[in-house]
N, C-alpha and C positions, 0 to 999 in steps of 0.2 A: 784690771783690764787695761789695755790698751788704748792710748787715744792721742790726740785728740778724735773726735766721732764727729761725722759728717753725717747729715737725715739726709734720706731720699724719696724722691717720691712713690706714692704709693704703686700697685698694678691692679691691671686684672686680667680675665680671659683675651679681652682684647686685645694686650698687649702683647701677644704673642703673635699679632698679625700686623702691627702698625710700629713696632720697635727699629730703629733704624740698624741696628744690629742684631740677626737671627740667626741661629746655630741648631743645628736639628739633627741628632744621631738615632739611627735603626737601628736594631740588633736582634736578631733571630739567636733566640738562648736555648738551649737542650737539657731545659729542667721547666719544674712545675710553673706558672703563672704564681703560686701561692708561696714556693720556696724563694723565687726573684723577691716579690714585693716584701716579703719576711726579712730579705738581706738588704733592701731599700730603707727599715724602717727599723733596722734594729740598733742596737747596739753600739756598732761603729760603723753608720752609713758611707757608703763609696769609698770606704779604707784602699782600697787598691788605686786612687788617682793621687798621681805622684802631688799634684800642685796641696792638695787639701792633705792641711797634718791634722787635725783634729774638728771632728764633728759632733757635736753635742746639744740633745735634746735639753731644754730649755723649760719644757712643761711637761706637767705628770702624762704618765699613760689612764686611760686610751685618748690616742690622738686626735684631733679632727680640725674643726676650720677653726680659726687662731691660736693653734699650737705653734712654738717657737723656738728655736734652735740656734746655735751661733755655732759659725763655723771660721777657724782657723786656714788660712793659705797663704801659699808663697813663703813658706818658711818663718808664719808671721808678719810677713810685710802687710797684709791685708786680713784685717778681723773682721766679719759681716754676720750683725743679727737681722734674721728673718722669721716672717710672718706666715703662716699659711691660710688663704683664703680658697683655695678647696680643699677639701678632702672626702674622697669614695672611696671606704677602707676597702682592703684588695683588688683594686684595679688604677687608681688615680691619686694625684696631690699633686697642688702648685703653691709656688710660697713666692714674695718680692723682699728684697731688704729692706728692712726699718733704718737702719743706720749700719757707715762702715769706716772703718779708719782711712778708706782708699777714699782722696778727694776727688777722684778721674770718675766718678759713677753717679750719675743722675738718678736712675732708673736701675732695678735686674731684677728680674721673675726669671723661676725656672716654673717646668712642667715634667712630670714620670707619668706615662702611663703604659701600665703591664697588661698584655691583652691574649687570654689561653689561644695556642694555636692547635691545641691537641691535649691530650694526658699528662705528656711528660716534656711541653715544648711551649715556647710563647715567644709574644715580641716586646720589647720595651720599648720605649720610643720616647727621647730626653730631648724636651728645648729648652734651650737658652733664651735670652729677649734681653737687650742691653740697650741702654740710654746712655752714652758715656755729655759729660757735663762738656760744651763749649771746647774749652783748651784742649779737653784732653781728646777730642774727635781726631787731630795726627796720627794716634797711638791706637788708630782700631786695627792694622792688620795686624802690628805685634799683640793686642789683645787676642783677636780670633787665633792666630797660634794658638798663644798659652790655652786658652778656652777650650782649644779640638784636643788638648792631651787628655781634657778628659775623656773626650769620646775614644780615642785611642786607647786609654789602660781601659776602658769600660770594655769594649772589644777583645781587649786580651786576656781580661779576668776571666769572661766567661767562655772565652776560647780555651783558657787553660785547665776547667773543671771538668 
């Protein structure tokens, strides 16, 4: 593994409303509630966002609060192992990083929740929640960039099915 490794602090639900950095994408999808959160939770989660090269589950199935994952981004520039302290299997999950090679990051939770809007339709709805450390608070609008590409491939993935 990569390192040196920076710890961050921990989150919680809270922190999705008091983060000095919040990032929040909708998306009305034209498939089941149960198909999205299957492709949120499998395999190779968010494989279609350019920034994230590899995602990988960390703890056995079946999942739930303190399962744990590390994800690869930026081509490597940034490793981040995370925690999840919710989980509502088929509708919900939020996890913070435990530690990350990126020294710029105090704080990040994210939030998924899939919510049926019909038989064969739903919404997802992804927040972000960032704490960048001191120095690195210059560098939030180029963060939010990089950040909204996920919302943007998220957007196109399921525009393109």
């Amino acid at each position: 593994m990569p390192g040196p490794w920076f710890s961050c602090e921990s989150a919680d639900e809270s922190f999705f409303d008091s983060a000095p950095m919040r990032l929040r994408g909708t998306f009305d999808i034209q498939h089941p509630a149960a198909e999205v959160w299957g492709e949120l939770t499998g395999e190779a989660p968010l494989h279609w966002c350019r920034i994230l090269n590899e995602v990988s589950w960390t703890s056995p199935r079946p999942f739930g609060v303190g399962t744990t994952r590390t994800v690869k981004a930026l081509w490597g520039a940034s490793v981040l192992k995370e925690r999840y302290f919710r989980w509502e299997e088929g509708s919900r999950h939020s996890f913070y990083v435990l530690e990350t090679t990126n020294p710029m990051l105090r704080r990040l939770a994210e939030d998924y929740l899939v919510e049926p809007t019909g038989d064969s339709s739903c919404r997802f709805t992804w927040l972000i929640a960032v704490e960048p450390r001191a120095l690195a608070r210059p560098a939030n609008p180029v963060n939010r960039r990089i950040l909204t590409t996920l919302f943007r491939d998220t957007e196109r993935h399921y525009a393109a099915r």
